[in-house]
Structures are given as C-alpha cells and as structure tokens.
MARTORPA-287878 format. One record per residue (C-alpha): chain; residue number from 1; x, y, z. Coordinates in Angstrom, 3 decimals. Layout:
BEGIN
<atom chain="A" n="NUM" X="X" Y="Y" Z="Z"/>
...
This chain:
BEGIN
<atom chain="A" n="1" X="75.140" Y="99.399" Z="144.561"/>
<atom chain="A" n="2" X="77.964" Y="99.483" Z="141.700"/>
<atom chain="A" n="3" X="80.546" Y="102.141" Z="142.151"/>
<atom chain="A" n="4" X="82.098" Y="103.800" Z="139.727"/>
<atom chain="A" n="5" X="85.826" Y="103.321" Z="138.643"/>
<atom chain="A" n="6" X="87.548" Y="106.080" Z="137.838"/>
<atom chain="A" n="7" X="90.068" Y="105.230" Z="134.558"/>
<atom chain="A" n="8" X="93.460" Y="105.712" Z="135.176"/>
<atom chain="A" n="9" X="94.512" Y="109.740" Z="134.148"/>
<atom chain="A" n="10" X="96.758" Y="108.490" Z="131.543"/>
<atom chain="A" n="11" X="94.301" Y="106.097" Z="129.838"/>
<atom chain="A" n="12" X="91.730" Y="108.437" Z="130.100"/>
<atom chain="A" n="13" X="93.905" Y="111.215" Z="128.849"/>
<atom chain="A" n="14" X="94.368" Y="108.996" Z="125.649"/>
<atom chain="A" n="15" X="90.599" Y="107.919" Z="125.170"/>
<atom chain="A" n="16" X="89.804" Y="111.720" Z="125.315"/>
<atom chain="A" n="17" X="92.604" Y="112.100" Z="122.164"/>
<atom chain="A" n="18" X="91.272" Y="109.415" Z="120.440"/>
<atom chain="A" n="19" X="87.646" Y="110.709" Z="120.593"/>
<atom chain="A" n="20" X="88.605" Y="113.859" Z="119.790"/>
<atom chain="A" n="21" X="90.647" Y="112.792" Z="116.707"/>
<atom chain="A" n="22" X="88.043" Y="110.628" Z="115.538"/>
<atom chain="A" n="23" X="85.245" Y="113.196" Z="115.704"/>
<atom chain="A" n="24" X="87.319" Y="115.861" Z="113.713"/>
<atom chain="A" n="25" X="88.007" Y="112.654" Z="111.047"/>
<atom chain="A" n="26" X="84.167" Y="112.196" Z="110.547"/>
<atom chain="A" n="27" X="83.691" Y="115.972" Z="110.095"/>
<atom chain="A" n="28" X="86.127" Y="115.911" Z="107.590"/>
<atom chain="A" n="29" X="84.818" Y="112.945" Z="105.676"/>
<atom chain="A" n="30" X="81.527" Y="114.433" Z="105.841"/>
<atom chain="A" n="31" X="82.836" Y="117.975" Z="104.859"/>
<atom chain="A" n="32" X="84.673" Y="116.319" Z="101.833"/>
<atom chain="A" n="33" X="82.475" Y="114.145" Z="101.143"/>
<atom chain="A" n="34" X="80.037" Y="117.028" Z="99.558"/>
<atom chain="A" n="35" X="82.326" Y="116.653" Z="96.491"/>
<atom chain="A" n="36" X="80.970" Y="113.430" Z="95.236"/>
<atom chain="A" n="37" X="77.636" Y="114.516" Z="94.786"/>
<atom chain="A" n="38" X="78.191" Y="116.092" Z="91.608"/>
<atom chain="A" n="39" X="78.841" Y="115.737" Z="88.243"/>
<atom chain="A" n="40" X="80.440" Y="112.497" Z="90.106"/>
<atom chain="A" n="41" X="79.051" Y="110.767" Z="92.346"/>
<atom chain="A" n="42" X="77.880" Y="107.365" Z="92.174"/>
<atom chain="A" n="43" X="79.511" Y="105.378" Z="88.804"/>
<atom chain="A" n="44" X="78.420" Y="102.044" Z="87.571"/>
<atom chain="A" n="45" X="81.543" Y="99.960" Z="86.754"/>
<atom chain="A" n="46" X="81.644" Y="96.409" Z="85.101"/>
<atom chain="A" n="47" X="83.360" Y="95.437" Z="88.378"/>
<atom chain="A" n="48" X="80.785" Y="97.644" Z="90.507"/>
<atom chain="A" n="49" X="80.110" Y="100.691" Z="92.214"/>
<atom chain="A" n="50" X="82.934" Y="103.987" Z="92.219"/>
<atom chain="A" n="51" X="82.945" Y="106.566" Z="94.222"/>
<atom chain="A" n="52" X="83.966" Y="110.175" Z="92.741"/>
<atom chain="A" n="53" X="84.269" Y="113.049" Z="93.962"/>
<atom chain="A" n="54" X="85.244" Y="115.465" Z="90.989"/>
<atom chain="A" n="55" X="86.678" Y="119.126" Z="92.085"/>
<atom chain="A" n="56" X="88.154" Y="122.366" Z="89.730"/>
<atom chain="A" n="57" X="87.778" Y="122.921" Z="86.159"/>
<atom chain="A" n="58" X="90.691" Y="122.874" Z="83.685"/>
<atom chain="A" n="59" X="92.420" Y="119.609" Z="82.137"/>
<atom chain="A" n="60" X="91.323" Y="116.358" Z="83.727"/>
<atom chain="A" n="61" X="93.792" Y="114.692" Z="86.208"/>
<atom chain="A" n="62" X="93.147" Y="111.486" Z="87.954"/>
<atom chain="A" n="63" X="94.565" Y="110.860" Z="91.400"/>
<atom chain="A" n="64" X="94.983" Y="107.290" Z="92.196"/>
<atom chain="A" n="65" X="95.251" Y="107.635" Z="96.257"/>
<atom chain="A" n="66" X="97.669" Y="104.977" Z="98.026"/>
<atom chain="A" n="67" X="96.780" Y="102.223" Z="100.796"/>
<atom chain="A" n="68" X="94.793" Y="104.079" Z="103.626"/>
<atom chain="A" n="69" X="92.897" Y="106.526" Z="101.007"/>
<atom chain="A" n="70" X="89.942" Y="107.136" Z="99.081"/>
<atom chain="A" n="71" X="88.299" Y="109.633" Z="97.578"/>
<atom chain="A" n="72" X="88.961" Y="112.181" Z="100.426"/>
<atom chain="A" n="73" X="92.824" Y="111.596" Z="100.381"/>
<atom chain="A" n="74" X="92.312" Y="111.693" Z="96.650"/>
<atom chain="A" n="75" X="90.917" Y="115.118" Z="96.967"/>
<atom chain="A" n="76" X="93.815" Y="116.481" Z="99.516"/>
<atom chain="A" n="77" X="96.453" Y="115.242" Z="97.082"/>
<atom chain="A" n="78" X="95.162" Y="116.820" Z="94.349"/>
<atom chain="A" n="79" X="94.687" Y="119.758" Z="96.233"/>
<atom chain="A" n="80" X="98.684" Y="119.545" Z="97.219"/>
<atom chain="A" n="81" X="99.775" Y="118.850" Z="93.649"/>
<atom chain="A" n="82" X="98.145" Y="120.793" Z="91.596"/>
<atom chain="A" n="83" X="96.853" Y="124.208" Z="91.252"/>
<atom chain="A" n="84" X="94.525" Y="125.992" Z="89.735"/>
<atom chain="A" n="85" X="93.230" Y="125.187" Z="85.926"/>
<atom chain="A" n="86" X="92.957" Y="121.460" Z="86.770"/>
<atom chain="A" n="87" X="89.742" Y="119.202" Z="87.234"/>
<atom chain="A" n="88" X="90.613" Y="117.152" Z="90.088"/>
<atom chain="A" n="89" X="88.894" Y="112.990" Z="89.473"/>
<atom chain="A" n="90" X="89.383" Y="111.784" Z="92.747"/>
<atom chain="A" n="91" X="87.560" Y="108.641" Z="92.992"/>
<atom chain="A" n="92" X="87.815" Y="105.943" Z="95.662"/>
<atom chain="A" n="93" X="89.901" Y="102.607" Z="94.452"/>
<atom chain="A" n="94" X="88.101" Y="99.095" Z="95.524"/>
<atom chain="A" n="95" X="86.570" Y="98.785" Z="99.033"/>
<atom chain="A" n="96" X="87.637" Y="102.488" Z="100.034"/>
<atom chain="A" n="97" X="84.904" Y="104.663" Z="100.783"/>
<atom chain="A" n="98" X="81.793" Y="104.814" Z="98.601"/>
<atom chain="A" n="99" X="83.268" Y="102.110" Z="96.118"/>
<atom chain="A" n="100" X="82.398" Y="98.106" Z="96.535"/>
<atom chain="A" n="101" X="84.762" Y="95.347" Z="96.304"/>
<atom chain="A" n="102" X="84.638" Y="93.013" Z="93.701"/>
<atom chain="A" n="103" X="84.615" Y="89.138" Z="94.656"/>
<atom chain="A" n="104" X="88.002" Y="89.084" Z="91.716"/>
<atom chain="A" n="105" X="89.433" Y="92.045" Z="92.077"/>
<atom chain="A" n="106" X="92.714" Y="92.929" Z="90.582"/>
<atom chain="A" n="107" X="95.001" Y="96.032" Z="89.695"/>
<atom chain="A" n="108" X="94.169" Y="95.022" Z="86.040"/>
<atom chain="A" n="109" X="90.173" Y="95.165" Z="86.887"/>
<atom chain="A" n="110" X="90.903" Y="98.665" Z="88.689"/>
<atom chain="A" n="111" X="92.375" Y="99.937" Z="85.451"/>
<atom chain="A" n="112" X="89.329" Y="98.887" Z="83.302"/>
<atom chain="A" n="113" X="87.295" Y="100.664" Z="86.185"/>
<atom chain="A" n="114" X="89.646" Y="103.544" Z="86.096"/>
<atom chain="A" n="115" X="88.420" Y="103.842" Z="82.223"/>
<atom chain="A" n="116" X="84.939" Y="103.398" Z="82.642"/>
<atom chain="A" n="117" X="85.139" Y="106.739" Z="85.057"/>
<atom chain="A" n="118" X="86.807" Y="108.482" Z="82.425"/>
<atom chain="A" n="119" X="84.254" Y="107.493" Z="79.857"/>
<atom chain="A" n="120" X="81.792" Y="108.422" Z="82.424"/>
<atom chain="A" n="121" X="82.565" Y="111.685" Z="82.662"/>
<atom chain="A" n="122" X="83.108" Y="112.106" Z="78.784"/>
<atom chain="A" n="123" X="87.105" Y="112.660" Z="78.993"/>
<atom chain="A" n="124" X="89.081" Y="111.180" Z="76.562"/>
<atom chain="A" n="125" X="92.753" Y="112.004" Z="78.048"/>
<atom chain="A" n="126" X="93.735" Y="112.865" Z="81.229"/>
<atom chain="A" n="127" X="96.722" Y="112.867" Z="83.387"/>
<atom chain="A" n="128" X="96.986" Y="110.254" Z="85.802"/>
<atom chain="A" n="129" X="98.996" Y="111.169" Z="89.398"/>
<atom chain="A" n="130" X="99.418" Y="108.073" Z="91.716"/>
<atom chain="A" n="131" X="100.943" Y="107.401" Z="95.216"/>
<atom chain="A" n="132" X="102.213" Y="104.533" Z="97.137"/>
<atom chain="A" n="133" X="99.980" Y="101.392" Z="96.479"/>
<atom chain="A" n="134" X="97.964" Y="103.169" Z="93.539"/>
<atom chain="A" n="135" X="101.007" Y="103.424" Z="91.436"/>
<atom chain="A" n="136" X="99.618" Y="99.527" Z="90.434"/>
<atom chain="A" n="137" X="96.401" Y="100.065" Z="89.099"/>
<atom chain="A" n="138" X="98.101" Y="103.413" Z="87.453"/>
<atom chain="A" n="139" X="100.755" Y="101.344" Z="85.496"/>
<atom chain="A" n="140" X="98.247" Y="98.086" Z="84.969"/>
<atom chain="A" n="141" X="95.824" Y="101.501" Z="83.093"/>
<atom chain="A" n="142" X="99.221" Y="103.213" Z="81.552"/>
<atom chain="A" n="143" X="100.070" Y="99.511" Z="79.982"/>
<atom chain="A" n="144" X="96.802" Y="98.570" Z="79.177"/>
<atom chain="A" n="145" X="95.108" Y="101.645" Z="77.929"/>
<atom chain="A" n="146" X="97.996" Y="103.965" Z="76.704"/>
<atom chain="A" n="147" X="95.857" Y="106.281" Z="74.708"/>
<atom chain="A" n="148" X="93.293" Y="107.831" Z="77.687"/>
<atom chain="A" n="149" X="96.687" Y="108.598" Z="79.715"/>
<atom chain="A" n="150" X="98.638" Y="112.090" Z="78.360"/>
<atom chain="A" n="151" X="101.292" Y="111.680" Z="81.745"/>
<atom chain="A" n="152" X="101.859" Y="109.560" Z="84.446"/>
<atom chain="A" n="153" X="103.179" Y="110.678" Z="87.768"/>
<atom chain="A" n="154" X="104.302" Y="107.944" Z="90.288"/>
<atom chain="A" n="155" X="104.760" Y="109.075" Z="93.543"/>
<atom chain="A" n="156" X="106.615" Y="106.848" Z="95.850"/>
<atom chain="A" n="157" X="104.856" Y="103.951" Z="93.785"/>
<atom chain="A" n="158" X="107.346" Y="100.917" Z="93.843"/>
<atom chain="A" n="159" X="106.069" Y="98.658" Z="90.775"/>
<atom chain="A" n="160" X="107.829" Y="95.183" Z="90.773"/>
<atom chain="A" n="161" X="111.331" Y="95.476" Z="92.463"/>
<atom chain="A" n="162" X="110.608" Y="94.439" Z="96.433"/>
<atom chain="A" n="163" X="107.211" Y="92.688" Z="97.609"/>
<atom chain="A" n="164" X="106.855" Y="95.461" Z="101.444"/>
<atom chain="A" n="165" X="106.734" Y="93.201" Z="104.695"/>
<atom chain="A" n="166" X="103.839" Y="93.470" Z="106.778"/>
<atom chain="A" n="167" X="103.123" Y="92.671" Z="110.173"/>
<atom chain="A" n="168" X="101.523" Y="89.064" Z="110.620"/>
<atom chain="A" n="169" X="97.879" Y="88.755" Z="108.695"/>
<atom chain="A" n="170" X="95.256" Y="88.205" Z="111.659"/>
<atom chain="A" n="171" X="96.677" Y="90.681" Z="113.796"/>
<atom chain="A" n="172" X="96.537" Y="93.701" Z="110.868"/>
<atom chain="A" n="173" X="92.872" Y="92.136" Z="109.866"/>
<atom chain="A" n="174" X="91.895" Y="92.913" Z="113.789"/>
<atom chain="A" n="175" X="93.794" Y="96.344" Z="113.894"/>
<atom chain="A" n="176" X="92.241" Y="97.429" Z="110.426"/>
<atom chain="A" n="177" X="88.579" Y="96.560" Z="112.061"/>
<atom chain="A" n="178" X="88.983" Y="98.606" Z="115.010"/>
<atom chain="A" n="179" X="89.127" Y="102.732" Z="114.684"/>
<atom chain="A" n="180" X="90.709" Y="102.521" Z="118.002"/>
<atom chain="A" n="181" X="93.735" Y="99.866" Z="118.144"/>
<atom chain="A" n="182" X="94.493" Y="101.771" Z="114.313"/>
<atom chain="A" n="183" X="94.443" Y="104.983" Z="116.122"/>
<atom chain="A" n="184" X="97.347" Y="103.398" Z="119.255"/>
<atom chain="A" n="185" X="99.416" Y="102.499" Z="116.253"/>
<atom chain="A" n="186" X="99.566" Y="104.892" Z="114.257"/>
<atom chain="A" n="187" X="98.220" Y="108.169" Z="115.902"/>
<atom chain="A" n="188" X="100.920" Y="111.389" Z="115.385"/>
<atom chain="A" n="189" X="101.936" Y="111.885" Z="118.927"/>
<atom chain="A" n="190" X="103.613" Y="108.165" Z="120.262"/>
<atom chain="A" n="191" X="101.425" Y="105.346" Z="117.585"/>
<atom chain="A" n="192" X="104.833" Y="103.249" Z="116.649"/>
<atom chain="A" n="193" X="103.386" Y="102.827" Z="113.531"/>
<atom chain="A" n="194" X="104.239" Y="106.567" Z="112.441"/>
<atom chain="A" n="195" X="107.644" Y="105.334" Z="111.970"/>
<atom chain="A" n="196" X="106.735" Y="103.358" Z="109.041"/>
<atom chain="A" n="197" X="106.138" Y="107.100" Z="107.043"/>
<atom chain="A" n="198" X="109.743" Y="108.567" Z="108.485"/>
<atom chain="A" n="199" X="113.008" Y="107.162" Z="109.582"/>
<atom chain="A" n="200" X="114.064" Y="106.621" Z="113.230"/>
<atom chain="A" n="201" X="116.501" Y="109.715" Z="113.199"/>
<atom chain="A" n="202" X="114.434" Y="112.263" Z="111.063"/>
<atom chain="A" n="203" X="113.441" Y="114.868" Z="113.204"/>
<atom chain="A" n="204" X="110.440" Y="117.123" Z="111.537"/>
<atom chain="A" n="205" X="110.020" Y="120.726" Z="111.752"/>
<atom chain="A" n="206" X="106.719" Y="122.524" Z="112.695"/>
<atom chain="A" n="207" X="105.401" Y="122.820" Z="109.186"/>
<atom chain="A" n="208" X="106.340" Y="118.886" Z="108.715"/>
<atom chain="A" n="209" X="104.931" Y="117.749" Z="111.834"/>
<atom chain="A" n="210" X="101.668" Y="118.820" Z="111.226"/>
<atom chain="A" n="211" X="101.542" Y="117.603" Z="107.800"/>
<atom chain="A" n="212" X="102.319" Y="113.585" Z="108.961"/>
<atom chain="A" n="213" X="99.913" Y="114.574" Z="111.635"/>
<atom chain="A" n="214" X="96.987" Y="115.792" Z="108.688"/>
<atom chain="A" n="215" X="98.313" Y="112.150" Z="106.962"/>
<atom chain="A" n="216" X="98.003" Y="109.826" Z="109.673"/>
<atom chain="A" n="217" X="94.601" Y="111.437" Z="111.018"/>
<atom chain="A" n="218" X="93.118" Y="111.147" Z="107.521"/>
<atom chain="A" n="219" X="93.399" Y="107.358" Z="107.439"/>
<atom chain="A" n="220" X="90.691" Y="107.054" Z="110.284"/>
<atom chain="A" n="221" X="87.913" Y="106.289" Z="110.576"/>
<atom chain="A" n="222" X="89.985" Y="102.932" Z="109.011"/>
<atom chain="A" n="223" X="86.647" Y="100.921" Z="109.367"/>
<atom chain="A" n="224" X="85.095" Y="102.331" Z="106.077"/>
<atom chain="A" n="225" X="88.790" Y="101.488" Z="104.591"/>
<atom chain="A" n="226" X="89.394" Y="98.006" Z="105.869"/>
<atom chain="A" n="227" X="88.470" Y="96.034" Z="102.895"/>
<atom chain="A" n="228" X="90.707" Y="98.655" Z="100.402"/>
<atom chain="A" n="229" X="93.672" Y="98.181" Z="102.741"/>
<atom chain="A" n="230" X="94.023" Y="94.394" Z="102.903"/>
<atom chain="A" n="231" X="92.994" Y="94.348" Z="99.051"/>
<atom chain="A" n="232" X="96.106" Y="96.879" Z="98.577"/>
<atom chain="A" n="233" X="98.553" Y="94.866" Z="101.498"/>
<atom chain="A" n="234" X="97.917" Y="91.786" Z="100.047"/>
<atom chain="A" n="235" X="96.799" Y="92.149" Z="96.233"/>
<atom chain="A" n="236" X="97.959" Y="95.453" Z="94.730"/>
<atom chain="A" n="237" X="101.406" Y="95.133" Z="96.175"/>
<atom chain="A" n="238" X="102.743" Y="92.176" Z="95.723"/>
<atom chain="A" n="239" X="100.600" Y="91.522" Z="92.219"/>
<atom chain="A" n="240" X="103.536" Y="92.982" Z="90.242"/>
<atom chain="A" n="241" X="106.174" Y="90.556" Z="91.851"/>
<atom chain="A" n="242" X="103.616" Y="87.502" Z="91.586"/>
<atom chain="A" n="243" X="103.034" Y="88.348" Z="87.440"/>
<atom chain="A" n="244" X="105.709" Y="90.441" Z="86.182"/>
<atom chain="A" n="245" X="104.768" Y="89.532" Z="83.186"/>
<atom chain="A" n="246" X="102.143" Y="92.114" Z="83.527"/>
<atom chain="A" n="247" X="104.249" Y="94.545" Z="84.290"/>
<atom chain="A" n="248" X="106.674" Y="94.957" Z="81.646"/>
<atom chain="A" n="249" X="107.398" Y="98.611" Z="82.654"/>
<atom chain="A" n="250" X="109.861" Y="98.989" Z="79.159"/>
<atom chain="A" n="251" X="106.789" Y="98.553" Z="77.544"/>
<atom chain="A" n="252" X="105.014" Y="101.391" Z="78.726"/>
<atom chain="A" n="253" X="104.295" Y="104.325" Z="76.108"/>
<atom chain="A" n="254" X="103.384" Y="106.544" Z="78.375"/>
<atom chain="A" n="255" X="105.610" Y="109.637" Z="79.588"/>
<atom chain="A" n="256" X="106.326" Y="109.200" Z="83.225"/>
<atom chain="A" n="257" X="107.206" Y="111.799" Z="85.999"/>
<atom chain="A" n="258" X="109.113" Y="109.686" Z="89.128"/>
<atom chain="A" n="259" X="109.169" Y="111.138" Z="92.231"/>
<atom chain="A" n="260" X="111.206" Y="109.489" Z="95.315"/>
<atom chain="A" n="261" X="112.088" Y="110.515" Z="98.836"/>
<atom chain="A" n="262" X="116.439" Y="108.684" Z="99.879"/>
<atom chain="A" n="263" X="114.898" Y="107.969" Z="102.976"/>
<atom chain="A" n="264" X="112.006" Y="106.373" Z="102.263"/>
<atom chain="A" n="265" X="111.151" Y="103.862" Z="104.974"/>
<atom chain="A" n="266" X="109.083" Y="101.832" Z="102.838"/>
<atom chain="A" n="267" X="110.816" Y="102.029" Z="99.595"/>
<atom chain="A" n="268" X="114.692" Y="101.396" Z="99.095"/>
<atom chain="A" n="269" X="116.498" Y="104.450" Z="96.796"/>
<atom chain="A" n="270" X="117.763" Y="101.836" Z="94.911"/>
<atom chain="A" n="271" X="114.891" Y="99.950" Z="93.853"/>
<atom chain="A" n="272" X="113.064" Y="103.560" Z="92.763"/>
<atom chain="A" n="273" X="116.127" Y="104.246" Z="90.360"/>
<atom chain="A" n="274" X="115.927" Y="100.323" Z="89.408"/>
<atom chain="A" n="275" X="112.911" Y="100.520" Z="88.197"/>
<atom chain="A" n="276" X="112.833" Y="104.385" Z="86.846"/>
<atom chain="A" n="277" X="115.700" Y="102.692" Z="84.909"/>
<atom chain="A" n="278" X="113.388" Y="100.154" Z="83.438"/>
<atom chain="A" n="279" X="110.785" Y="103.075" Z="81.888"/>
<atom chain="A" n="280" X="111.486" Y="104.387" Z="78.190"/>
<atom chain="A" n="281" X="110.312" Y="107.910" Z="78.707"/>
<atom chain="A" n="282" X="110.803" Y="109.007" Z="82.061"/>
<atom chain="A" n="283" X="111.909" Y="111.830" Z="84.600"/>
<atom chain="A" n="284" X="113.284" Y="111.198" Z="88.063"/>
<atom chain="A" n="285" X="112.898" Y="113.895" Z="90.663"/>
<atom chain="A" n="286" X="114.604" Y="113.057" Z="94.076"/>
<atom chain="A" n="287" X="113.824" Y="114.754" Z="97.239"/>
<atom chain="A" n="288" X="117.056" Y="114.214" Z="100.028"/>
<atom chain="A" n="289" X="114.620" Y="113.657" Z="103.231"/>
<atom chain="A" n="290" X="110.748" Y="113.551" Z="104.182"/>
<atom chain="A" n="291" X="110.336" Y="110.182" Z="104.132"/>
<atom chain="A" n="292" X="107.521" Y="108.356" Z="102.448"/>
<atom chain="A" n="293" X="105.101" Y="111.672" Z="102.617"/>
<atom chain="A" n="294" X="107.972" Y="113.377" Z="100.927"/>
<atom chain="A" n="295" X="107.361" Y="116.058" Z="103.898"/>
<atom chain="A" n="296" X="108.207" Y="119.291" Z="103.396"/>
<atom chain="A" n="297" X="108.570" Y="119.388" Z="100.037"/>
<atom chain="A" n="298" X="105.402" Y="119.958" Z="98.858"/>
<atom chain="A" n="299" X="106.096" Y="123.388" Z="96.809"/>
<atom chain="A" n="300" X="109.358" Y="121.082" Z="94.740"/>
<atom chain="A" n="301" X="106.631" Y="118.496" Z="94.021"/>
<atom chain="A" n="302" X="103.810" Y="120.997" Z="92.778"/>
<atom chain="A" n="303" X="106.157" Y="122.891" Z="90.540"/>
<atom chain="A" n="304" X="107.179" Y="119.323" Z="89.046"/>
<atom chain="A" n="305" X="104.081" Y="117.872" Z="88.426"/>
<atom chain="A" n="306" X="102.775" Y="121.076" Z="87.009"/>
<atom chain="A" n="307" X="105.658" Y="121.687" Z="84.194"/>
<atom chain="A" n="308" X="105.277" Y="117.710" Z="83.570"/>
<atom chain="A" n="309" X="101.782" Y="117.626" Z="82.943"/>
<atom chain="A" n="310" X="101.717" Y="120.837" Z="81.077"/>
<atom chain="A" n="311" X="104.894" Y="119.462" Z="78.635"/>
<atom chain="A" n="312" X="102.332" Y="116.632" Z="77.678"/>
<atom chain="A" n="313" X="98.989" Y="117.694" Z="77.756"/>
C-alpha cells in the first residue's frame, strides 16, 4: 500500500498561487481573446499567419506589444494609452499568440507584415505606438514604409545604442517552456525576476503594485509565447546593433513621440537621450521613477500620446 506524502506547507502554499494565477491568466486570454474574431481575426501575411484582435472605432493606431506580449498585451496597452475615438490594431508579432513564426524571420519581415495588416483592414495611415522589444519592427516599418505611419510613439524602445544581457541561452529556452519555473521567476510576490521591471530600492505604492502585478501575470501562460520571446531576446534586440546600417534613425521621416522612465532597469537614461538625439523630428517625455512599466504614470503617458497623435493625424 503507497501512502500519501503530504507536500511541505510552504511548497504547497506556492503550487496553490501558481495554479491560481495561471487559471485567472487563461480566463483572461480567453476573455480577450473574443476580440480577434472580428473584423480581425485571422490575416494571411507573405511571411504567414497574424493574429488581430481589432477594438474601438476612431483613427487607426497600431500597438506593437514588447517581449512577453501579443495580441492581449496589445489590447491592455492600448486600452492604457489611449482613449476613446481610437481603433485599437492589436495584433500578435511572430510566434506570440495566434501568429506563426517564419523559418527567416526578421524585424524588417515584421514590418512588411505590419503593412499587409494595414492593407488588410483597408487603412492607409495609422499611428503606430510601440514598447520595449517592438520599438524594432516599429522603426524597421517607420524607415521602410514612411507613408502608412502619421506618428510614432516609442515607449521604452532602445533602437541601436546597447545590445540587453540575458541570462545564459539553455537555461531561458527551459524557463520559457515551462508555465511554472516562468511563474518562480518572475511571479509579483518574491519571482527575482520582477526586479528586472524596477530597481532594487524603488518601493511601489498600492496603485503601482498592482499594476507590475497585472504586467507580470499577463506574460503567462509563457508556453503560447515561447517562440516570440527568444525570436525578440535573440533577433529583435540585438538586430539593430548587428546591422545598423538598417537603422539609420536620422533617416527616419516620421514624427516621433519618446517616452523614457531615469530608472529604467533595462534601459540606461543615457542611451534613450542618445538615441532621441539621433531622430530629426522628435519629442522626449521623461518620467523620474516607475521603472521599465513607467508605473504610475499612466495618466502623464495618456495625455502625451493623445496630444501627439492628434498634432499629426
């Protein structure tokens, strides 16, 4: 007869979070999910399959969603940017949910495919708002298709100054194919990985420490974003150190709205104003604290990206 082994009240105190975290994560990838039926949906690129979800009515914006995303996190940021009299296009980049991944995929390709949803959807402008990691494909479409973008807004995007660091390849290939190691590292009460979003000594308020909670909890399940993530850790990002010259940001006709956090984690201060530098028509907006997420500052940010896209539609 096998007895049964009671787990430790600890470890089973942290199995219970994780399955409860991971059930609300599905419910609200299901829930958002509803969004991409129509007029979106399914899109037939020359590189594959794209997932939209399309929400609002009013002048077309594009959200290009940063490493962890897809068309759900597209949705939420559009939702904290933007208000009403806006038609969200939230679409998921390569290998995020709903949208393949390309045997050659590049920022440049995601640009082209980044057209062919605008085309699509019978838009000939829009604005184009990108964070983190999507700020790549955003410039790659800003440089190489000038005329379908009215404004672009880069959102701690860092395009060309300092390839990020990241933790030793096999290791974040194992963590990004397990729901559950992903959840130890970066979950909102003690994953170590949270610190990567805030520094050390920030300490967050109420209102911010459910919003990096809402952030980290909407990367799982990270399964269904594995292939997106290592195409962003190890493509997207360092593409624009490994061929600047595709990248030559002081060619871009396009008027662009920067937005940067001082204590950034992942980006240094200096390398944002480096490179806003390097932009002919361009706005820098700083934020003093809030790390990567720009936390707390979501009503500064709105009222920015509103005016900006408004000035150039």
């Amino acid at each position: 007869m096998r007895l049964a082994v009671a787990e430790p009240a600890p470890v089973a105190s942290r199995r219970a979070r994780f399955q409860r975290d991971m059930h609300a994560a599905q419910a609200r990838l299901s829930t958002l999910a509803a969004w991409t039926a129509t007029p979106g949906g399914q899109i037939r690129t020359p590189a594959g399959e794209l997932c939209l979800a399309v929400r609002g009515e009013g002048y077309p914006v594009l959200i290009s969603h940063g490493a962890m995303g897809g068309f759900d996190r597209a949705l939420e940021l559009g939702e904290q940017h933007l208000g009403p009299g806006y038609q969200v296009l939230a679409p998921s980049r390569y290998g995020y949910p709903g949208s393949s991944m390309p045997p050659a995929a590049t920022p440049a390709s995601q640009a082209t495919a980044f057209v062919t949803l605008l085309d699509h959807m019978k838009i000939d402008r829009a604005a184009v708002i990108a964070h983190g990691t999507g700020g790549v494909a955003a410039v790659q479409m800003a440089l190489r298709y000038p005329d379908r973008l009215s404004a672009l807004v880069l959102v701690a995007a860092l395009i060309g100054e300092t390839e990020l660091r990241w933790p030793f390849k096999p290791l974040l290939r194992r963590v990004v194919r397990s729901n559950f190691l992903f959840w130890l590292l970066m979950n909102p009460s003690d994953g170590p990985g949270r610190h990567r979003f805030t520094q050390r000594g920030y300490i967050p308020g109420a209102y911010e420490t459910g919003e990096l909670a809402s952030a980290l909890l909407g990367f799982l399940p990270v399964r269904s974003r594995r292939a997106g993530a290592l195409f962003d850790i190890y493509v997207s990002n360092p593409d624009p150190i490994h061929h600047p010259n595709s990248y030559r940001l002081e060619e871009l006709d396009v008027p662009a709205l920067c937005i940067y956090a001082r204590d950034d984690p992942l980006i240094a201060y200096a390398d944002a104003r480096i490179m806003h530098e390097r932009l002919y028509d361009a706005r820098l907006v700083t934020v003093p604290a809030g790390g990567h997420l720009m936390l707390g500052h979501g009503g500064l940010l709105r009222a920015e990206i509103d005016t900006f896209i408004q000035a150039h539609a």
